[in-house]
Every structure is written in C-alpha cells, then in structure tokens.
N, C-alpha and C positions, 0 to 999 in steps of 0.2 A: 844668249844675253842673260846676266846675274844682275840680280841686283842686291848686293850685300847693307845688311841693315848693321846700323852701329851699334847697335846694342844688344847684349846678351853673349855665347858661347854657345857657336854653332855647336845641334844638337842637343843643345840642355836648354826646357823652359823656361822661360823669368822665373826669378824670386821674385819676394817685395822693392828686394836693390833694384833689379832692374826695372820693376813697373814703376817705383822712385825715378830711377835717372831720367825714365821714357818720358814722365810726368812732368818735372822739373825742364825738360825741354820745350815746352810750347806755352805759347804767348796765348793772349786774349788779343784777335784780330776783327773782333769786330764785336757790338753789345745789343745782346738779346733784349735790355731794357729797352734801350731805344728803336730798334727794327720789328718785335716783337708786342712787346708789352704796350707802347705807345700806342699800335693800332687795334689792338684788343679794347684799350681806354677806351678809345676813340668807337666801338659800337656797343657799347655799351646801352647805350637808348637804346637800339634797335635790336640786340641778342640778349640775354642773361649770357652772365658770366663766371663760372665755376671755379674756383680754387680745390682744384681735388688731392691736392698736396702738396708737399715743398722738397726740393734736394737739398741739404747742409753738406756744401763742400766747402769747408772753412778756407778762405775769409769770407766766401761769398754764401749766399742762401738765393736758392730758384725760387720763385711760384709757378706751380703748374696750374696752368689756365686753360681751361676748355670752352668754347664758345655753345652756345643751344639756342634755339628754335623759342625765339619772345611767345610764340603761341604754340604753348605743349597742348598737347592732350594726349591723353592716357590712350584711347584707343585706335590712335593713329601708330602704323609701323615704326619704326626708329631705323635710322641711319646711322652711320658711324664714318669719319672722316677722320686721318690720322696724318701729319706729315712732322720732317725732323727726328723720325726715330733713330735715324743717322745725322748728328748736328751739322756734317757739313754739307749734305744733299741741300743746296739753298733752293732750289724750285720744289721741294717738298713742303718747305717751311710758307715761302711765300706764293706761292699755290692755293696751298688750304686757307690764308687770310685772304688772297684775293676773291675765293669763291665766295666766303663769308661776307666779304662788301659788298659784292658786286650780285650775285646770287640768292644767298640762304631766303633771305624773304620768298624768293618765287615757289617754296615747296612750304609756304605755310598753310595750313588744314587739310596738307595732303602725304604729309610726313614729317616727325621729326627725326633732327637732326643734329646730330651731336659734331662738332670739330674741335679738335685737338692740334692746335697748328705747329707746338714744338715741343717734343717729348723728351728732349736730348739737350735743355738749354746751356748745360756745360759744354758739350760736342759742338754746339752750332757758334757758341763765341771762339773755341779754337779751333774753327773747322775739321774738327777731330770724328771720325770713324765711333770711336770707343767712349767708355764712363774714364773717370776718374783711376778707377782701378785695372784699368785693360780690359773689361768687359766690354763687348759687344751685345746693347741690348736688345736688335736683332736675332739676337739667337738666346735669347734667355727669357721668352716669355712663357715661361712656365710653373709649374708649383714649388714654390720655394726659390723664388729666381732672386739669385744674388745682385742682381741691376736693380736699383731703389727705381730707377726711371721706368723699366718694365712692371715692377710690382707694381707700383703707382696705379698706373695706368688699367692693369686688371684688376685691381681693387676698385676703381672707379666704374668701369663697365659693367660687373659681375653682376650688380641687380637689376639689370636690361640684360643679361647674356644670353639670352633662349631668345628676346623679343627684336632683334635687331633681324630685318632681310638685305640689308648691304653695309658691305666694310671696303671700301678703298684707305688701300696705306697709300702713300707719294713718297715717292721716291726717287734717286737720281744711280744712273753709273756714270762714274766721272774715270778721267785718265788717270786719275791719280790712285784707285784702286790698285793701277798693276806698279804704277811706279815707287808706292809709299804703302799702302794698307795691306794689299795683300806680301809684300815680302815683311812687315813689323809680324802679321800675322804666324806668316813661317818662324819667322825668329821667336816671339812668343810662345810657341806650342814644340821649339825645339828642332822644327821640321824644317826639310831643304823646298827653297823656293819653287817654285817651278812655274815660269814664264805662260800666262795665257794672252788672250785678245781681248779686244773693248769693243764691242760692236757699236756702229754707226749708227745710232736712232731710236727710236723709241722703243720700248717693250711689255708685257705682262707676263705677272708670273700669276697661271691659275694654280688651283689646288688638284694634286696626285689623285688624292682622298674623295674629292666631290666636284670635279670638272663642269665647268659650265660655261661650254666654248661657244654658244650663241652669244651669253653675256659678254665674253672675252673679244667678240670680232666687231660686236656694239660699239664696245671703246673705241678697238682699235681706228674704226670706221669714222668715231667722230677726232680723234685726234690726227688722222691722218690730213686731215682738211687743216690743220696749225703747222704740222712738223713729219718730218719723214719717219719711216716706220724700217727697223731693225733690219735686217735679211739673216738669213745663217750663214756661218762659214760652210768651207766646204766639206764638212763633216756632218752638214744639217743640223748646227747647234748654234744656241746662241750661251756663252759662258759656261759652255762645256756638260749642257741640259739641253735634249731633242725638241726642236722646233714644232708643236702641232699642227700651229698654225700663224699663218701668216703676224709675226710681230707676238708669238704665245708660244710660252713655254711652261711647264708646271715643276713646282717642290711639294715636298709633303708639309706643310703649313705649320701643322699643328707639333710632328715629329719633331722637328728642328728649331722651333721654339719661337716661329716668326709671327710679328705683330699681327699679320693679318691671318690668324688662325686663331686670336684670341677670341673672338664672340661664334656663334653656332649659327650665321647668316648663312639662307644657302646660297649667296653671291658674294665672292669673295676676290679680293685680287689687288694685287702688287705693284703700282706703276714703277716704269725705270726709265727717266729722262734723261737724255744725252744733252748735258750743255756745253760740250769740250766739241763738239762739231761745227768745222765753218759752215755748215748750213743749217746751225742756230743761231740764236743769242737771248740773253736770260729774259729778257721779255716773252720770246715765244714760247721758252719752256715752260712760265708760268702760265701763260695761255693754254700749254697741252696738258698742265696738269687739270686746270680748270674743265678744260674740254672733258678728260677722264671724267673728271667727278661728277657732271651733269647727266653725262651718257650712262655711268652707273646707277646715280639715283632715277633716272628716267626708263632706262629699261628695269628696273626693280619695280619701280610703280606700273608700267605698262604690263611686264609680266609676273603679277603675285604669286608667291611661294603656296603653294595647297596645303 
C-alpha cells in the first residue's frame, strides 16, 4: 500500500512553493479561542494565569497561556504538564484543561504545578501535525529551534529547569499519522514512504538516557483501569521501537528534540492515546490522559528524587 502525497517532486524536499501550497491548503476547523482560551478564563480565580508568549502568524496572533498552582511556593518541587505540542492530538489539549479543573487544587502545598494545555494553537485550529512552516515542533526542541512554538515554551521553563521532578507531555497516535502525516512527512524530506502500523491503545514513551520503568508501569497501571493498553506487533514493537514493557517503549528525549526532554526531571514521559479505536471515545481518552497525569504527579511525590 502507497500513499502518494500531492504535493512536492518525488525525491526532492519542499521549497518555500511547496510549504506555500501545503499551507494554502488547510482550513481553520475548529477555534482554539473558544475551546481553549474560554476555559483558561474561566479558572482563573482558582490558577494564576501566564502569558508566556505569543505566535504572529499573520492574520492571526496566538497567546500562549500556561496555567499554575494559585498557591506557589518556592520550596515545594515543581511539576510540569504539557499537552497540544501536536495541534491536532485533541486529548492532549483537553486532557491537560480537564486535569486543571478537575484536579490541580488537590496538589496544592504539596507541589507546584505548572500546565500548558496548548502549545501548538495554530496546529490545533487546523488539526495539523506541523507550524506554519512544516515544522514539526516535536522534534525541534532544541537550542536554536526554529519552531517559535517550541522556543516559547523553553524560554518559559529554563528558570525552573534543574527544579522540576516530573514532566508529562499528552499526547495522541491517531490513524491519520500513517494516512496523511507520515506520507506529507516522506514528501517533505524528499524520501519514499514506507507504510507502518497504528497500534491499538494506549502507550509511553520513557527516556533511552534515564529510564524509569517503575515510574512508567505507575501510569500504565492507573490508565489501564480508563482505556486499554498497546501490545506489540509481532516484531515486539510498538511504531517500530522495542517494547520494554508492557504499553513502554523509549526515545532518546533530549537527542531528537522532544518536548518531554526539555527540563532535567528525573521522571519523565510521553503519553500516546489512541482515540481512532472502537474501544474508545474522546471522553475516555481525556480520562486516560487525566489518569496519566495524576499517577505521574503521585508517584513523583511518593517516590522523591535524592
């Protein structure tokens, strides 16, 4: 099976024409004011609320808004909550506000707690993978990262970066990775497609670098009780990376340029909710993310870093 992308000359990477034409093809389907921003307003009595920067993608202008812990204190640990770094992962995005309404109070004088519910506001109105430019800011969180939306976001965290002991990103695999992102991807960089699998259920991705597969099975354990949990093909992989364990598999974080490698937490980790499975629907995916995010700030608190 191929899937030929319309855009570009197999073997040769975009220019600007074609990240033009790619751009020039997608709508605004849905408004990050109103899904987004509205419920941010809306806890404001109850979080402070950060403006830690803005996107200008003319005609429109983002606010990047980060929610925090109404009761900081300095020498409580800090937490880190990230979802939307892919605009269209929508249980990433409403994940992290649901934990915020529903949760953030329960970890006050026992940690603060930072959420970032959408990092990708241009991505999430066109349910788009990438920035504006074809960048994927997934993989550009790094020094000098040409994604405004990843620099953002590490400009933000850098003077908390040593004091954070947990970072969950949210995140989703949808079917439309193999159908639509990953072949623009091939076309983009020039390269021939090559067809993989979408695995059935939930996932983590820990880190190559500093594994921490008690933390990792925490999760899994409390998200399993929402939503079913990955298995491997029958290669022992799940998206073409060796199973460790049960629903975990590891990247090099910080290597590849991924959000959840940007603070120096020694817990760290990747959610990947399947919401294209008849044995979801987007209410329990925001449930599993929510689940994630509890079980990580709880086993963090339960077991502190030395």
């Amino acid at each position: 099976m191929t899937h030929a992308f319309p855009i570009g000359t197999p073997g040769q990477p975009w220019g600007e024409a074609e990240t033009a034409r790619w751009r020039a093809g997608l709508q605004v389907r849905r408004s990050h004011a109103e899904d987004v921003l509205a419920r941010i307003d809306a806890l404001r009595e109850r979080c402070e609320v950060i403006e830690y920067g803005h996107l200008d993608y003319p005609p429109q202008r983002f606010p990047l808004l980060a929610l925090r812990s109404r009761q900081w204190h300095e020498e409580l640990p800090l937490a880190l909550v990230t979802g939307g770094v892919h605009g269209y992962e929508t249980s990433g995005v409403h994940g992290a506000l649901q934990f915020a309404e529903r949760h953030l109070e329960e970890y006050a004088g026992r940690l603060n707690v930072l959420v970032v519910p959408c990092v990708s506001p241009w991505g999430y109105e066109r349910i788009q993978r990438w920035n504006p430019q074809a960048l994927d800011p997934n993989r550009a969180f790094h020094e000098h990262s040409p994604a405004p939306e990843s620099a953002a976001l590490m400009a933000f965290v850098e003077a908390w970066r040593g004091r954070f002991i947990v970072h969950i990103d949210l995140h989703e695999t949808t079917d439309s990775d193999e159908s639509e992102f990953r072949p623009a991807l091939a076309a983009r960089d020039g390269k021939p497609f090559e067809p993989g699998t979408i695995p059935d259920g939930f996932y983590l991705v820990d880190d190559v670098a500093q594994p921490q597969p008690a933390f990792q099975s925490a999760i899994i354990a409390a998200v399993e009780r929402i939503t079913h949990i990955a298995a491997a093909d029958v290669r022992g992989e799940i998206i073409g990376s060796q199973m460790v364990a049960p629903g975990v598999i590891r990247y090099a974080l910080r290597k590849l340029g991924l959000c959840s490698g940007i603070t120096s937490a020694p817990y760290r980790t990747t959610t990947e909710v399947y919401p294209d499975s008849p044995r979801a629907n987007p209410a329990q995916c925001n449930d599993a993310q929510v689940a994630a995010v509890r079980a990580a700030l709880d086993f963090a608190l339960a077991h502190p870093p030395h």
